[in-house]
C-alpha positions in Angstrom: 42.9 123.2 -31.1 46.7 124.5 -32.3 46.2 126.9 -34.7 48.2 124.8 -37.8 46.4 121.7 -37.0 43.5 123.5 -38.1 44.9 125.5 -40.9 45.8 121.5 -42.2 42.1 120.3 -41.7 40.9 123.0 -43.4 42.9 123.0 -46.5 42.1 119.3 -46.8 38.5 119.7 -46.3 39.1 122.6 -49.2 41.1 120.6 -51.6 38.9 117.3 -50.9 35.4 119.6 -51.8 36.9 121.2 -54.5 38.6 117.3 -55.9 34.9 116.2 -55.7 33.3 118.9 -57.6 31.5 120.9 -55.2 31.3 124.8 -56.7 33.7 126.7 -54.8 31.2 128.7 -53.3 29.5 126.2 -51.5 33.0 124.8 -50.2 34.2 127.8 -48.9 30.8 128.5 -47.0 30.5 125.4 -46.1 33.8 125.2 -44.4 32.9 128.1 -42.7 29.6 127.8 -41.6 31.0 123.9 -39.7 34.4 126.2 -38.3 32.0 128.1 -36.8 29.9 125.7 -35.3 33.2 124.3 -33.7 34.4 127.1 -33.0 31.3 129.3 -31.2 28.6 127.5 -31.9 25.3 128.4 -32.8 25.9 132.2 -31.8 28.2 132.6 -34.2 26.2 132.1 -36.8 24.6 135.5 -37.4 28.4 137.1 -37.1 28.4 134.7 -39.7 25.4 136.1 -41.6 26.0 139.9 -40.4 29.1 140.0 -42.4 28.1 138.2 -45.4 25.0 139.9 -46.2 27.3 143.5 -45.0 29.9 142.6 -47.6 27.4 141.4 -50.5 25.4 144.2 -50.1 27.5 147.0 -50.8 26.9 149.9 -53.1 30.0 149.3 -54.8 29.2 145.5 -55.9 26.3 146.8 -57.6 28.0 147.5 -60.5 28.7 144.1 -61.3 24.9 143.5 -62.2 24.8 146.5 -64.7 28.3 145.5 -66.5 26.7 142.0 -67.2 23.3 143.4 -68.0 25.6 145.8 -70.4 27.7 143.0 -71.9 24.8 140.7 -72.6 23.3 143.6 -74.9 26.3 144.2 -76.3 26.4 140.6 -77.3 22.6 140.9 -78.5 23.1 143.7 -80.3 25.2 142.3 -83.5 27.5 145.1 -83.6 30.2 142.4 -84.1 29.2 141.9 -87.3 29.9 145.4 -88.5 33.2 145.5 -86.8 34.2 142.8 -88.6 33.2 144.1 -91.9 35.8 147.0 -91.5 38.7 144.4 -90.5 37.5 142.3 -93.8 38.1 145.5 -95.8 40.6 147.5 -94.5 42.8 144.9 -93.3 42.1 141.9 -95.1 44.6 142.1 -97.8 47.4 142.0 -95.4 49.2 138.9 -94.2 47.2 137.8 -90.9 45.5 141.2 -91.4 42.0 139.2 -90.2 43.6 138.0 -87.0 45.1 141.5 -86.2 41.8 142.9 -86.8 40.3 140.2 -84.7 42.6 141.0 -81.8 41.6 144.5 -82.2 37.5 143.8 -82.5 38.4 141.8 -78.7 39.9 144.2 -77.6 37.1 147.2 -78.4 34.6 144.5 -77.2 36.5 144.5 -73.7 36.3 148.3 -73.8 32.9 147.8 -73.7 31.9 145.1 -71.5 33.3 144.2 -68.4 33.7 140.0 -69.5 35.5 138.2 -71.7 32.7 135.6 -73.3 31.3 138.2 -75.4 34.2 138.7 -77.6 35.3 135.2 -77.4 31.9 133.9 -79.0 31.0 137.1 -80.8 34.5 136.6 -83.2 34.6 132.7 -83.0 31.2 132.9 -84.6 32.2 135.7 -86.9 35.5 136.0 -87.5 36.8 132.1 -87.1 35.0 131.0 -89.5 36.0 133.8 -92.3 39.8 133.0 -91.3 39.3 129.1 -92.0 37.2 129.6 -95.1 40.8 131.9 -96.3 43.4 129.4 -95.5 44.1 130.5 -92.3 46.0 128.1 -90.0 43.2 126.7 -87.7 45.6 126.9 -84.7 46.6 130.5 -85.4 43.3 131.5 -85.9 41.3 129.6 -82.9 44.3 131.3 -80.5 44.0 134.6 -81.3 40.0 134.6 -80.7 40.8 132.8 -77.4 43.9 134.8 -76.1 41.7 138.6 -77.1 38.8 137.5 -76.1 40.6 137.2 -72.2 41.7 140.8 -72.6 38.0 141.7 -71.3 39.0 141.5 -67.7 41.8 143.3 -68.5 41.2 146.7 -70.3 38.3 148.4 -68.6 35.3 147.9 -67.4 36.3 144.8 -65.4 34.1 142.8 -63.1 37.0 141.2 -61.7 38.8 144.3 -60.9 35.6 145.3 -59.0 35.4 142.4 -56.9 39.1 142.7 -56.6 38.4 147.0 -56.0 35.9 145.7 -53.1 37.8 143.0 -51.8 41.1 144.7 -51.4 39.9 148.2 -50.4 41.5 149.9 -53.9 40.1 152.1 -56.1 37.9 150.7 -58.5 38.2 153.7 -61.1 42.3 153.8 -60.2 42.0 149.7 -61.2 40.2 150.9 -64.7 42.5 153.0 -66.0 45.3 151.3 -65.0 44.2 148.4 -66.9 44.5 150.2 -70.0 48.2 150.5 -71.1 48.9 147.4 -69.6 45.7 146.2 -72.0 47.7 147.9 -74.8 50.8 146.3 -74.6 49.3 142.9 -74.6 47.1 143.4 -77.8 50.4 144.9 -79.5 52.3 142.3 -78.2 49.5 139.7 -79.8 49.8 141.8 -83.3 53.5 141.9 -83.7 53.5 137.8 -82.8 50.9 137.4 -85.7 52.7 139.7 -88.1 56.0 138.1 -87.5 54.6 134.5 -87.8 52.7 135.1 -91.3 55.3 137.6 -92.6 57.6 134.6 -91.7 55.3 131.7 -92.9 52.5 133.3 -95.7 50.9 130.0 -95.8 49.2 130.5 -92.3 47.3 133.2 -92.4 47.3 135.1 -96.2 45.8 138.2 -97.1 42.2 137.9 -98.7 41.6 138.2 -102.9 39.0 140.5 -102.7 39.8 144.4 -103.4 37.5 147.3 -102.2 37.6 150.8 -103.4 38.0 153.3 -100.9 34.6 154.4 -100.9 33.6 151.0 -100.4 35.9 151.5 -97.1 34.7 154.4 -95.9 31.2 154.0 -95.5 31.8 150.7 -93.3 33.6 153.1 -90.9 30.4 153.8 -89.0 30.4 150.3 -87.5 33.3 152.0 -85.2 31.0 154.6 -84.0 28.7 153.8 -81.6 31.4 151.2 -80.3 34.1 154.2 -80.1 31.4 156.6 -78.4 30.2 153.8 -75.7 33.9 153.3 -74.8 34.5 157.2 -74.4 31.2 157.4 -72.4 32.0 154.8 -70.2 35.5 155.5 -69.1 35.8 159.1 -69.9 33.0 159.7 -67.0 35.1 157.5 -64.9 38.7 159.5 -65.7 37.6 163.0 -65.2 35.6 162.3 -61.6 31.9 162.7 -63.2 30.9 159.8 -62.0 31.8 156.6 -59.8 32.2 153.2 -61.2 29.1 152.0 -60.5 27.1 154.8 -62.0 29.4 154.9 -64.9 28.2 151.4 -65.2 24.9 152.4 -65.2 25.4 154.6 -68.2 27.5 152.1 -69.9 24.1 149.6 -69.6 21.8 152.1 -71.1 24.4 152.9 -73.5 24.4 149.5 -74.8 20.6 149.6 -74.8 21.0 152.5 -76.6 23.6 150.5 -79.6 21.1 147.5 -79.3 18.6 150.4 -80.4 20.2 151.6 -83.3 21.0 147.8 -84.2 17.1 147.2 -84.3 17.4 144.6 -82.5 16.2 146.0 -78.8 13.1 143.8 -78.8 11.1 142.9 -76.0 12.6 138.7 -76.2 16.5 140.6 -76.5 16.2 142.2 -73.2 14.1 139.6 -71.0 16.7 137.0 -72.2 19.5 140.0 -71.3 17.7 140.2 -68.0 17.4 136.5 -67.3 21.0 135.8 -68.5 22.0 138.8 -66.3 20.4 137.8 -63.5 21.7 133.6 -63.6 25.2 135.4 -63.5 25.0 137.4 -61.1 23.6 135.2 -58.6 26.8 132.8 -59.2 28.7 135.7 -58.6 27.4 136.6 -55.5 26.9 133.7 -53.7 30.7 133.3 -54.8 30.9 136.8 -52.8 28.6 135.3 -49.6 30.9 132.0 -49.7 34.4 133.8 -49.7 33.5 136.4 -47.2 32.0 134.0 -44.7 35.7 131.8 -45.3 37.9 134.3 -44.9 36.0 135.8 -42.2 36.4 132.6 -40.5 40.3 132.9 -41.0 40.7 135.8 -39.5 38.2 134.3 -36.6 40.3 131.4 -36.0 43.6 133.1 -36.1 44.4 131.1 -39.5 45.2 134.4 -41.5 47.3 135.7 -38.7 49.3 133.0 -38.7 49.5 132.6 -42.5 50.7 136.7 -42.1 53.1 136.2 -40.0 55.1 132.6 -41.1 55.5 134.5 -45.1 56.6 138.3 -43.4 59.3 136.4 -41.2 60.7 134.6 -44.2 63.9 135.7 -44.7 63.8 135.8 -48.2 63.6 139.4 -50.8 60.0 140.7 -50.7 60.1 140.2 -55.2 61.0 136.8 -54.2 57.7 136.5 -52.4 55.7 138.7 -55.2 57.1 136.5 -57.6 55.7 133.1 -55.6 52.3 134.4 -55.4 52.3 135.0 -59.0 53.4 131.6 -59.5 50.9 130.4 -57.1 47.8 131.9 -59.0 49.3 130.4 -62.4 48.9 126.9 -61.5 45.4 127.9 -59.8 44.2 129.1 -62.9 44.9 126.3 -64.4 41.8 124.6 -62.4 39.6 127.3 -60.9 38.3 130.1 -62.0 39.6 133.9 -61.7 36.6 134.7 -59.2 36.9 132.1 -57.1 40.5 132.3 -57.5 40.1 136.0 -56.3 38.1 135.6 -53.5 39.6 133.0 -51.7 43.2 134.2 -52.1 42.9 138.4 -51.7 42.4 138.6 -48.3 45.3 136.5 -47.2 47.8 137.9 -50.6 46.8 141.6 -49.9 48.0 142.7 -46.6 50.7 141.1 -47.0 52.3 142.6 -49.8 51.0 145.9 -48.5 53.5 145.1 -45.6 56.2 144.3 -48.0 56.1 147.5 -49.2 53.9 147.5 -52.8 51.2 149.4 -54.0 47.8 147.0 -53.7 46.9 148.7 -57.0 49.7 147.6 -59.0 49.6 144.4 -57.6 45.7 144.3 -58.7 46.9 144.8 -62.3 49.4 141.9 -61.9 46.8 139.4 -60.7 44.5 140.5 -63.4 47.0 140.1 -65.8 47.9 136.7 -64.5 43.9 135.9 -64.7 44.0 136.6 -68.2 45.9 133.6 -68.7 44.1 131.7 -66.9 41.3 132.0 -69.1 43.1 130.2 -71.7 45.4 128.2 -69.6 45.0 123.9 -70.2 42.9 122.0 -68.5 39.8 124.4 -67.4 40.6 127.6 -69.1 37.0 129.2 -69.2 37.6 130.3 -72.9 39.3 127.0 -74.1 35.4 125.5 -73.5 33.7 128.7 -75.2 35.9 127.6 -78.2 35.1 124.2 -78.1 31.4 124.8 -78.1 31.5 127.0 -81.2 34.7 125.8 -83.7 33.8 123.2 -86.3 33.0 119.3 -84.9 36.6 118.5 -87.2 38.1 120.6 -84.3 39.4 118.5 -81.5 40.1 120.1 -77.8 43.9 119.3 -78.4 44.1 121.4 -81.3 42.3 124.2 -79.2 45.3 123.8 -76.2 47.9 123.6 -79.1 46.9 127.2 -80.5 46.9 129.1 -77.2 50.8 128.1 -75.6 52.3 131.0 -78.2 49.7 133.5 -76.4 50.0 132.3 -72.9 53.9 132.8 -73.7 53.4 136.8 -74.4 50.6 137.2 -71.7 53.5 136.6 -69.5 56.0 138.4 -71.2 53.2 141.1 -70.4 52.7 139.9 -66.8 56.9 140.5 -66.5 56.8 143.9 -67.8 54.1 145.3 -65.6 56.1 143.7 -63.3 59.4 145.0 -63.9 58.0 149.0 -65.2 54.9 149.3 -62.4 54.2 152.9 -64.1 52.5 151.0 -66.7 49.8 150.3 -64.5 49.9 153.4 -62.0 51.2 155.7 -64.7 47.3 156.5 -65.7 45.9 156.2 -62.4 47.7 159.0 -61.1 47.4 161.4 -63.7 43.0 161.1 -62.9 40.5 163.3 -61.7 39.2 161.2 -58.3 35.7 161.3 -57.4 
């Protein structure tokens, strides 16, 4: 069969699966497991098999477990409630001084866990509440949970850039610590938007009545502790060489064991639901990991990648231009599938090529995690947008939830264009590390 007749049926059959709600997963190994059969037929299954069960199996991938085991203490833990407390005090008498300090409570939580939902419903239980009962404009104050709560697959640990680390052959540490000023720039990007807008309009988002002596502020500082010290753990043994991602992940999860500890609330019920939560996610993942491999395996098999390769590198157009259509081209995916699947299905084919364009796979890691980020809260299927939903008042409708987050999606790609146009904000870091 000619090569782009079958690089047609395929996509169909993808598009048609995915249009009728079959996971992504089982489209993508579906698909491959019937190319296959057409292709080799029943012998090539176990190639088949062989390389899934080689690729899901890898030492590296098991750090995705322990950052989900790690994130789903965190979450049990109720550290969010002290954080909060210190925002409430220290920054509540400022103009939208509760939805800076929110951004900045996402973004610690993203230092600490390697997801986004943990934020997202730690401060829309917490902090959105607090913000509404104050005045706070609703859209304001459901965006700014939504839009930090993303920044967890950006600012280290990151399962995505571990699947992205294992898919693309980069550096997982590298990918860490180059998350982080790019991580930076967005949250202060989010601050200065939130300062303007209530220095500009004091009606959506005032400072709070309540005064606190400065005692009264200083003993809620040691909420910060043990969230500061987890953080420093985590990525310090990953900066200096001490350890590798995945064992630094294995610290991180009995570091949060350690905070849900000192929380009192490590109980026997907290950690089997931890474990069982843990262990529902990380079987999606990996069958995710199963699915994609065997697909893009078949690619490659079939000659499909090759050709996809070799149509984009003779394209005689600027190699940005091309950078800048991919980026494009995993916008508008995000807007219906998720950043794993998104990941996994488009890596192998994105990667070499722009490795034969000439840019570093690592920065253009940071890019696509960036990009994911808004993805997260991007209209219709943004994975946050339905967190919110689930936990804002029932008053709340799901258009005022896609009304709040269009100012954020705005500055996450302000964000996306700097990393783009200043790549030592992403390798800058990176370079400057101890390797292991």
């Amino acid at each position: 069969m000619d090569t782009w007749l079958l690089m047609l049926i395929v996509l169909a059959s993808l598009v048609l699966l995915l249009s009728l709600g079959v996971p992504i997963a089982f489209a993508l190994c579906g698909i491959a497991t019937i190319g296959i059969l057409c292709t080799w037929g029943l012998n090539g299954l176990l190639l088949l098999f062989n390389d899934a069960y080689g690729e899901s199996s890898s030492f590296l991938l098991s750090a995705i477990p322990l950052f989900i085991f790690m994130a789903n203490m965190l979450k049990s833990s109720g550290m969010g409630d002290d954080l909060y407390e210190v925002v409430y005090r220290w920054m509540g008498k400022l103009r939208g001084g509760l939805a800076v300090g929110t951004v900045l409570i996402c973004a610690l939580f993203a230092a600490m866990a390697g997801v986004s939902s943990v934020a997202t419903v730690s401060m829309g239980l917490i902090a959105l509440p607090s913000m509404l009962k104050r005045g706070y404009q609703k859209e304001l104050a459901i965006g700014c949970i939504s839009a930090a709560g993303a920044l967890g697959i950006l600012i280290p640990p990151s399962i995505i850039m571990v699947l992205y680390g294992a898919t693309a052959e980069v550096s997982v540490g590298k990918l860490f610590i180059g998350g982080v000023v790019p991580g930076l720039v967005m949250c202060v990007l989010f601050v200065v938007f939130i300062l303007i807008r209530a220095w500009l309009n004091p009606k959506l988002a005032p400072g709070v009545p309540e005064t606190f002596e400065l005692s009264e502020k200083l003993v809620v500082l040691k909420g910060v502790l043990l969230p500061l010290g987890l953080i420093v753990l985590v990525l310090g043994v990953i900066y200096f060489g001490i350890c590798t991602p995945t064992e630094a992940a294995a610290v991180g999860a009995f570091g949060a064991m350690g905070c849900a500890m000192a929380y009192g609330k490590l109980t026997w019920t907290t950690l089997r639901d931890s474990l069982w939560s843990t262990m529902k996610t990380n079987a999606m993942i990996f069958w995710l990991i199963i699915g994609a491999t065997a697909f893009t395996h078949f690619l490659a098999y079939s000659e499909i990648q090759g050709l996809i390769h070799q149509t984009v590198l003779s394209l005689d157009v600027s190699p940005w231009m091309i950078l800048i259509a991919i980026q494009i081209i995993y916008f508008i995916l995000g807007m219906f599938l998720d950043p794993a699947g998104i990941l996994m299905l488009t890596t192998p084919i994105f990667v070499p090529i722009i490795t034969k364009l000439g840019f570093d796979p690592l920065w253009f890691g940071i890019l696509f995690v960036v990009n994911m980020e808004m993805a997260y809260i991007t209209p219709p299927f943004g994975f946050n947008l339905f967190i919110m939903k689930a936990i804002v008042p029932p008053k709340i409708q799901m258009m005022d939830i896609y009304r709040s987050v269009y100012p954020f999606v705005i500055l996450q790609a302000i964000c996306l264009v700097l990393v783009m146009m200043f790549p030592q904000l992403a390798t800058w870091l990176p370079d400057l590390m101890v390797t292991r």
